[in-house]
C-alpha positions in Angstrom: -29.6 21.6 -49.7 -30.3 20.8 -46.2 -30.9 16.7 -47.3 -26.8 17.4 -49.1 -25.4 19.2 -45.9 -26.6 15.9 -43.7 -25.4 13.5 -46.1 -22.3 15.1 -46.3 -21.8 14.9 -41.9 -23.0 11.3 -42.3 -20.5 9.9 -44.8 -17.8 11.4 -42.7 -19.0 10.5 -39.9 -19.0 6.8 -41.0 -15.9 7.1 -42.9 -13.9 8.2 -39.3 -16.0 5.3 -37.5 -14.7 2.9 -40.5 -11.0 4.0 -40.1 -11.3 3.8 -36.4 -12.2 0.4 -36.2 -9.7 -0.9 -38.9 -7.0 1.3 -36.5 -3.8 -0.7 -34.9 -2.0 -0.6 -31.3 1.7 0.7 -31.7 4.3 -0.1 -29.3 4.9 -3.3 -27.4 2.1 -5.6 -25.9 2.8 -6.4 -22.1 3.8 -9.7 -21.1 3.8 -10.8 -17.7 7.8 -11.5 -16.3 8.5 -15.0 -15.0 9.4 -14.4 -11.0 12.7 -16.2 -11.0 12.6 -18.2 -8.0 14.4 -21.7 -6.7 12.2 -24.6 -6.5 12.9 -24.9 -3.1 13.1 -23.1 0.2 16.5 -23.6 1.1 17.6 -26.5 3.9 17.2 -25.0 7.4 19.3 -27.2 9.2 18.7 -29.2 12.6 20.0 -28.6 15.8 19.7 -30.3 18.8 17.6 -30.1 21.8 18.7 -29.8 25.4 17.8 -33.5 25.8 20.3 -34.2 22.8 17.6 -35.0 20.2 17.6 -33.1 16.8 14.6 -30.5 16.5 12.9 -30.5 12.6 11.9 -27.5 11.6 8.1 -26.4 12.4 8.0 -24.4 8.8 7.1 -26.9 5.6 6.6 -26.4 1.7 2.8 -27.1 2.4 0.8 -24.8 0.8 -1.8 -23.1 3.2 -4.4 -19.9 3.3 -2.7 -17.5 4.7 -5.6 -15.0 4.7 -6.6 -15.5 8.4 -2.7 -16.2 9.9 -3.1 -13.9 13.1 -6.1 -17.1 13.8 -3.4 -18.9 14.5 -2.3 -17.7 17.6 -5.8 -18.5 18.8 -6.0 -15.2 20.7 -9.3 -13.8 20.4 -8.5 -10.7 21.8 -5.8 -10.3 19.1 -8.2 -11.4 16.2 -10.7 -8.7 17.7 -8.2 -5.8 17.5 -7.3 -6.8 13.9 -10.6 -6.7 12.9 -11.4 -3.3 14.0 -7.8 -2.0 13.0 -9.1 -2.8 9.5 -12.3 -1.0 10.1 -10.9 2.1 11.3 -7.2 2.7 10.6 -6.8 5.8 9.5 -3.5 5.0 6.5 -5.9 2.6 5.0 -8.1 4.7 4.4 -6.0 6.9 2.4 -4.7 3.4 0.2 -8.5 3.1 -0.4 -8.6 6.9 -1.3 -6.0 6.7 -3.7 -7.6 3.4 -5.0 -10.3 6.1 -5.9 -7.8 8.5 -7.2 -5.9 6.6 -9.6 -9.9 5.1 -10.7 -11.0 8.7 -11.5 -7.6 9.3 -13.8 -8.5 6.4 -15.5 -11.5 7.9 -16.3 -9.9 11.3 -17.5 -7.7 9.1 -19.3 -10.2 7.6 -20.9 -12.6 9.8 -22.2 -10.1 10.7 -24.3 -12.0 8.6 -26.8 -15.1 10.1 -26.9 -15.6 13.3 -28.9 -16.4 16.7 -27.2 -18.6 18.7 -27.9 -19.6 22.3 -26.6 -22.2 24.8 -27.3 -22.4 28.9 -27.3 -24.0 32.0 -27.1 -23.2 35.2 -27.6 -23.7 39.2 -28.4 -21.5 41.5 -30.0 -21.9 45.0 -31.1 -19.1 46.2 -33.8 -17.9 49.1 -34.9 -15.4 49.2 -37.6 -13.1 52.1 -37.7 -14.2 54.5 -40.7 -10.3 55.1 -41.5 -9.7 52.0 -42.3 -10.5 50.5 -46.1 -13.2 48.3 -44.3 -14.5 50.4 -42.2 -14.8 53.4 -45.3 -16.2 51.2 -47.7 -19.2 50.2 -45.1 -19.6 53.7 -44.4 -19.5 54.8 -48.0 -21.6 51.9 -49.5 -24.5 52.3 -46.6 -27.6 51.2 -47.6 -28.0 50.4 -51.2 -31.2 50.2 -53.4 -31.2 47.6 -56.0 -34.2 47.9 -58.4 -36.5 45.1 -58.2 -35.0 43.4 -55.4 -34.3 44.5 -51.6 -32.3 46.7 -50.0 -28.5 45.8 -48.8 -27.9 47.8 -45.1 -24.3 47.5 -44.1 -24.6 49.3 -41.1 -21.8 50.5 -39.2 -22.1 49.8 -35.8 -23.5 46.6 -36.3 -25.1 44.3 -33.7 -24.4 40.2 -34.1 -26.7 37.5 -32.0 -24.8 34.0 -32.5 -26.2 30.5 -31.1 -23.7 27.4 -32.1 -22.2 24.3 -31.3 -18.7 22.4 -31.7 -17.6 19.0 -31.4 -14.5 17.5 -32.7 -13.1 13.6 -31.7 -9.9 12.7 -32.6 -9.6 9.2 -34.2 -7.6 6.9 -32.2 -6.2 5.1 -35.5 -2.7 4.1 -33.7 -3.6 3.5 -30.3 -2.7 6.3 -28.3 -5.8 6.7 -26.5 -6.0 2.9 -25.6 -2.5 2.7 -24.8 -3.2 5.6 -22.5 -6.1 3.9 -20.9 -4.1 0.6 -20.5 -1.3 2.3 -18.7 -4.0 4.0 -16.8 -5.7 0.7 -15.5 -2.2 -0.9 -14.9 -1.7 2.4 -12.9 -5.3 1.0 -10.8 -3.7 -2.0 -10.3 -0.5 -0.6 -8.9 -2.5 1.6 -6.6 -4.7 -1.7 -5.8 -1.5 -3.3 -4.4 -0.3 -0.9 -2.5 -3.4 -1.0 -0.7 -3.0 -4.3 0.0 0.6 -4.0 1.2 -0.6 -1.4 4.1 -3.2 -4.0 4.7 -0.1 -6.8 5.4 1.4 -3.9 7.2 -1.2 -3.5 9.5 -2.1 -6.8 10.2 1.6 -7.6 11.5 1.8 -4.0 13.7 -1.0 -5.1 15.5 0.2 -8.9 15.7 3.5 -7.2 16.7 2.4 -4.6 19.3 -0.3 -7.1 21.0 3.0 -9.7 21.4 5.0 -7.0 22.6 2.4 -6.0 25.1 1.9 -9.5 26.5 6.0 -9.9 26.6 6.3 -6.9 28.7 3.8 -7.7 31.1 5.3 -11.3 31.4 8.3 -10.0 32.1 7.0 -7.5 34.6 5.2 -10.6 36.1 9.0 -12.7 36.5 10.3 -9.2 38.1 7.1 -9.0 40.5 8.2 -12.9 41.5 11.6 -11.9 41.6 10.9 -8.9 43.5 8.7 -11.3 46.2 11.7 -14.3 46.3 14.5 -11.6 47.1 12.4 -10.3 49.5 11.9 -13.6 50.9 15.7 -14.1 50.9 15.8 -10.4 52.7 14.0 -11.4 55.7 15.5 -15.1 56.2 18.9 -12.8 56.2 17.4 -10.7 58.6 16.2 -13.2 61.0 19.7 -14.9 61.1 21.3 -11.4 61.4 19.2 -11.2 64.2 20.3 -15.0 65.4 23.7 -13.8 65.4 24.2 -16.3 62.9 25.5 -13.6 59.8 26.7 -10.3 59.4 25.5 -7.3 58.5 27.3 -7.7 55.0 24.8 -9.9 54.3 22.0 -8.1 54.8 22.9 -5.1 53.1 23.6 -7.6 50.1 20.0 -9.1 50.2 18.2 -5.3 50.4 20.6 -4.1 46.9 19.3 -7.2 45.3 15.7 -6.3 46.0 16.7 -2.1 44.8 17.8 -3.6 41.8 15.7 -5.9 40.9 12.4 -3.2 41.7 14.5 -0.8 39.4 13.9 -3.1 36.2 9.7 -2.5 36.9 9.9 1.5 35.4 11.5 -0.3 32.4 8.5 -2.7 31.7 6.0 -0.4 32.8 7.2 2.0 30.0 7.0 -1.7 27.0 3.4 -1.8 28.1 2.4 1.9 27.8 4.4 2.0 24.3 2.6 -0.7 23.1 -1.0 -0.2 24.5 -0.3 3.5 22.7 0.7 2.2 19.3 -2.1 -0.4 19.4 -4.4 2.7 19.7 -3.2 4.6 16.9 -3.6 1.6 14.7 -7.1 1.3 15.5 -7.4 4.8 14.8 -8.1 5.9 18.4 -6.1 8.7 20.5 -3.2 7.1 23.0 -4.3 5.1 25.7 -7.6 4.6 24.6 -7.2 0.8 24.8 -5.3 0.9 28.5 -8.7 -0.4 30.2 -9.3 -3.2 27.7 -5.3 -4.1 27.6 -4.0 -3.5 30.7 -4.8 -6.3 32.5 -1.9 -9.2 32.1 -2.5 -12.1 29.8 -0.5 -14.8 28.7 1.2 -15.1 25.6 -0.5 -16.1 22.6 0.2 -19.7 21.7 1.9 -20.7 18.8 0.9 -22.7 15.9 2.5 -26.4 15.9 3.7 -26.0 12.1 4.0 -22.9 9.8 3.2 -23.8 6.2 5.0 -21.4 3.8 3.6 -22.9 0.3 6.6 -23.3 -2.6 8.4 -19.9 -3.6 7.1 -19.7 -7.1 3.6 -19.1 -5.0 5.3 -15.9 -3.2 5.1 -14.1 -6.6 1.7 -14.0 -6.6 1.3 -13.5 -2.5 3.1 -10.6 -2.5 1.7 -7.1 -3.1 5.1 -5.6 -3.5 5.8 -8.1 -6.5 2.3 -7.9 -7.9 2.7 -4.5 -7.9 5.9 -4.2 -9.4 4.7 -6.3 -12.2 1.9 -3.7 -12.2 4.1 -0.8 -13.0 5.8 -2.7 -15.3 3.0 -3.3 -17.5 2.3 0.6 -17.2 5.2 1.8 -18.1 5.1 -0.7 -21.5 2.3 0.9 -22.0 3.8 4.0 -22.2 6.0 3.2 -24.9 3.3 2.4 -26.7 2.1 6.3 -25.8 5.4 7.0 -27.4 5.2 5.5 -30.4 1.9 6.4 -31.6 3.2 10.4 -31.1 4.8 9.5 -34.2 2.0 8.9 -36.1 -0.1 10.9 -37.9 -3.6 12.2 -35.7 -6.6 12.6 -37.7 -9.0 14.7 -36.1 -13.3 14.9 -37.5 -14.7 18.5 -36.3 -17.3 20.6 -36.9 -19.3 23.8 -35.7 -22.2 25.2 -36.6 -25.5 27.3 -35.2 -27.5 30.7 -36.2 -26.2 33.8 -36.5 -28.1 37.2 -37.3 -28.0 40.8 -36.7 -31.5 40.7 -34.7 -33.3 38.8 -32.4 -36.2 38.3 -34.5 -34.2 36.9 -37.6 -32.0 34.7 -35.8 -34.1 31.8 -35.8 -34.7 31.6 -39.1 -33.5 29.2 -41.6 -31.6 31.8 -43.5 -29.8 32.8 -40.1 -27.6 29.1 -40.1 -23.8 28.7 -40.5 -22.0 25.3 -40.7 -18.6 23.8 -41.2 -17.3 20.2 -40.8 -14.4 18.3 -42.0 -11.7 16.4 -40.8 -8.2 17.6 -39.7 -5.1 15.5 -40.6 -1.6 16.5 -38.2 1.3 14.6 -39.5 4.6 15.2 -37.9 7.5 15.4 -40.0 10.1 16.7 -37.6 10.1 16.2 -34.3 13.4 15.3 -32.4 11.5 15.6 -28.9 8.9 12.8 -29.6 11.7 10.5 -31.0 13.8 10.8 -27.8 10.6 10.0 -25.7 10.6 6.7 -26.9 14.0 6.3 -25.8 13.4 7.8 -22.4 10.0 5.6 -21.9 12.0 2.7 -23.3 14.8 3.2 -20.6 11.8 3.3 -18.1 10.2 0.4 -18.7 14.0 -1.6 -18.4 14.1 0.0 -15.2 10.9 -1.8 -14.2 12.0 -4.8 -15.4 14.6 -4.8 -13.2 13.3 -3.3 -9.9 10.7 -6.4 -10.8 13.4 -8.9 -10.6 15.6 -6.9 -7.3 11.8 -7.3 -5.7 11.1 -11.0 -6.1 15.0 -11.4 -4.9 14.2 -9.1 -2.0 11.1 -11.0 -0.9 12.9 -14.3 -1.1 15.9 -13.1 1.1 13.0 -11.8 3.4 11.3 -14.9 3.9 14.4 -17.0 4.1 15.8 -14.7 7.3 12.6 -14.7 8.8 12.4 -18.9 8.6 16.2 -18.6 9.6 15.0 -16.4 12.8 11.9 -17.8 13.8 14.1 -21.3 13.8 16.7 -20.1 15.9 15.0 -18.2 18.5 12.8 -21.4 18.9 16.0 -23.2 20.0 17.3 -20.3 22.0 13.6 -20.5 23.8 14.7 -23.9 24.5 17.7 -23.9 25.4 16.8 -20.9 28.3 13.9 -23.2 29.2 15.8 -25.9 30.5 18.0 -23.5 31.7 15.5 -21.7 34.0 14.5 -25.5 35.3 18.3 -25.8 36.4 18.4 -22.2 37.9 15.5 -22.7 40.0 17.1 -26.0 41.5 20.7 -24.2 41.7 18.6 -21.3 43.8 16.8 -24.2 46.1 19.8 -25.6 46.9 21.9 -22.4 47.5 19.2 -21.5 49.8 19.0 -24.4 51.8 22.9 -24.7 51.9 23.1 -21.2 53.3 19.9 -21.9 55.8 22.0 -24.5 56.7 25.5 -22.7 57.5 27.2 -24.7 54.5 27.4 -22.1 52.4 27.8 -18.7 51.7 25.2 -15.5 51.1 27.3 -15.0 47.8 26.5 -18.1 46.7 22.4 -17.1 47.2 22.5 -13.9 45.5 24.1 -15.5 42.4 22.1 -18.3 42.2 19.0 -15.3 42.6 20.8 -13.1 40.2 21.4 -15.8 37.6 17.8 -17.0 37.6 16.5 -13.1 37.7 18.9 -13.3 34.5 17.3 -16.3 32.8 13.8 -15.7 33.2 14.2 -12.4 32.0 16.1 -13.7 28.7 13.3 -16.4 28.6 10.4 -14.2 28.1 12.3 -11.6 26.0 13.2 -14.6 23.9 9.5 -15.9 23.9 8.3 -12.5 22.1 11.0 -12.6 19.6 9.7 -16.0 18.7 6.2 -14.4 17.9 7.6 -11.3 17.0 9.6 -14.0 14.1 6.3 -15.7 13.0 4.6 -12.4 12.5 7.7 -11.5 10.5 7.7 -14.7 8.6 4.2 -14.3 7.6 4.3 -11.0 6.5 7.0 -11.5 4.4 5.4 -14.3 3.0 2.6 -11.6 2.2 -0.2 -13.2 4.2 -3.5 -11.6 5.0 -5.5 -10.7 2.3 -8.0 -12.3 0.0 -6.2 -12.8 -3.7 -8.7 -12.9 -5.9 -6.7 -10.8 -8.9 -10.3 -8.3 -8.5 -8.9 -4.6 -8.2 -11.6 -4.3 -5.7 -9.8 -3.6 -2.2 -10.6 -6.4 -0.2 -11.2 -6.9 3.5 -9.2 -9.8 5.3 -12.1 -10.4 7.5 -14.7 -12.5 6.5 -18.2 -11.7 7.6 
């Protein structure tokens, strides 16, 4: 009987193992959209320089490695911060975490294929109620003697010792299981790329802090110079006040220049402790923690002679937000193919089993075991709400297809202004170069006129004015050319290692 009972589990057991294996995958298999992209960036145009001749672009169709951009600037200082933003910033730590989130769904997801199984124990005592027809026929019957064989006790209370097991596993003969899982790992990958998008993020708030930093202490540097020339110009007025050789007008003129122009230091003072504060955060440290390493002016970091941006077909497979719109695509297929396979019928294998017995003693005896097993077949027949989830999860997975699509255009339209930008505030820098040059010789002249008695002290203070002006626009206009080349190459979705692994990697390389 025992040798039946385990041939019986076995043949099922290998029956459900048979029909598992010859199981299909309902629903639509992913395939990966074509990023519709031009084969071309789009023509920049030239303009010309102040000496006349046409400036080419400095951004090219080359493909490069845009993993280590920020080395570009050849700033080690900058490359330093980087590295320890990555290291310690505190919202990449919770992309990572959620890396680890969607891993251990997966997992739930997942184990969805394996059966369960669960043992027991217990102890009851039972007392059926004598008015009852069970209850009176226990408590009539009581113990009975059969001649020649042993008594029957039906005793009433009755005590009932139980040991068991149960394990069931539900045959995933249409998929829904590894649909699941696939939307699952496509759900990894989305989290994956999100990850690396606050990587990019990073990367260009520190590029774009430290630039703003060094542009607000060069323009604090022009005021400083401005500051000292007008009070040059202050005392030559005084001392030909005091000649007799100008009025008083004059003087009062030269000190409201110098008010005015020590007015704009407050300003700057407030750019570097803004930016020396949001550096901090970045790296994870409390405000001002960096004031002692940063505060000391520096120059602005160089930049690179030429920007490669690659072709725009590449930018689909740069870009985390595209890769992980793809990714959500493919998910949400997926679940379509959840959908479908509700439809289908579920065939469950199951059994239970264990010792049972009134005592203690008798409950590990053969006699005392209890078995069941069989398999469990749920067909639905009507069912309006699983056929209007395959419409909704349908609908879903269009949506995806086109917030795919609106994101490659997006990132194209990104890069393209960025190009457009960085171009044109390369000319304006330029342009207010050569304008600077003429403003200091206006100012050298003016001065010397008026030293002279040709001209006037209006004449001075707008030549001083105007250059004050220019050298301000100039370094302004020097930021917002590296703020534009950090812009261009985040939105070319530079600075981290593609390698297709859902690993989170780490743009600095040891």
């Amino acid at each position: 009987m025992r040798s039946a009972y385990y041939q019986s589990s076995l043949w099922l057991l290998a029956t459900g193992l048979t029909i598992a294996l010859a199981g299909c995958t309902v629903g639509p298999d992913f395939v990966r959209p074509t990023a519709q992209t031009p084969a071309h960036w789009s023509d920049p145009g030239q303009t010309s320089r102040p000496d006349d001749r046409a400036r080419p672009s400095t951004t090219s169709e080359q493909t490069a490695d845009l993993r280590d951009w920020w080395a570009d600037f050849n700033d080690p200082t900058l490359s330093s911060l980087i590295g320890r933003a990555v290291d310690s910033n505190l919202d990449l730590r919770v992309a990572v975490l959620r890396i680890e989130e969607a891993r251990a769904q997966r997992a739930v997801t997942a184990a969805s294929a394996w059966p369960t199984l669960a043992a027991n124990a217990s102890y009851t005592r039972t007392r059926l109620s004598e008015t009852t027809p069970t209850g009176s026929l226990f408590n009539s019957i009581g113990d009975i003697k059969i001649p020649g064989s042993a008594g029957i006790s039906i005793p009433n209370p009755y005590n009932q010792y139980q040991l068991g097991a149960d394990v069931s596993w539900e045959l995933d003969l249409f998929g829904r299981v590894r649909r699941s899982v696939e939307a699952a790992d496509a759900t990894i990958q989305v989290s994956v790329e999100d990850r690396h998008a606050a990587l990019i993020s990073l990367l260009a708030d520190v590029a774009r802090n430290y630039i703003e930093l060094r542009g607000a202490q060069w323009s604090k540097a022009t005021a400083l110079q401005s500051i000292a020339t007008t009070n040059e110009l202050l005392e030559l007025t005084q001392q030909r006040r005091a000649a007799g050789l100008t009025s008083e007008i004059d003087v009062v003129e030269a000190g409201a220049q110098l008010s005015a122009t020590r007015s704009q230091l407050p300003a700057f003072e407030l750019a570097i402790t803004q930016a020396i504060n949001a550096l901090s955060r970045l790296l994870g440290q409390p405000p001002g923690a960096l004031r002692m390493e940063l505060q000391a002016a520096a120059p602005m970091p160089p930049l690179p002679s030429s920007v490669p941006l690659g072709l725009p077909s590449e930018l689909a497979r740069r870009r985390p937000d595209i890769r992980e719109a793809e990714a959500s695509l493919h998910a949400q297929t997926a679940q379509v193919g959840v959908a479908v396979a509700g439809l289908y019928p579920r065939v469950t294998l199951s059994g239970g089993g264990g010792l049972q017995s009134e005592t203690l003693g008798e409950l590990t005896e053969w006699a005392s075991r209890f078995g069941s097993i069989g398999p469990t077949l749920e067909l639905p027949v009507f069912d309006r709400g699983r056929w209007k989830m395959i419409t909704l999860q349908n609908v879903r997975a269009k949506e995806a297809a086109v917030i795919y699509a609106s994101t490659v255009l997006n990132a194209l339209q990104e890069v393209e202004n960025a190009r457009a930008a960085f171009d044109a505030d390369q000319d304006k820098r330029e342009w207010l170069d050569a304008t600077v040059s003429q403003n200091i010789d206006a100012l050298t002249l003016a001065r010397q006129r008026y030293a002279s008695g040709v001209a006037s002290f209006i004449e001075v203070l707008d030549a001083e004015r105007t250059l004050q002006q220019n050298q301000l626009s100039l370094a302004q206009t020097d930021t917002l050319v590296g703020d534009d080349l950090v812009s261009l190459y985040r939105a070319l979705g530079g600075g981290w290692e593609q390698g297709g692994s859902s690993e989170p990697p780490s743009p600095i390389r040891n």
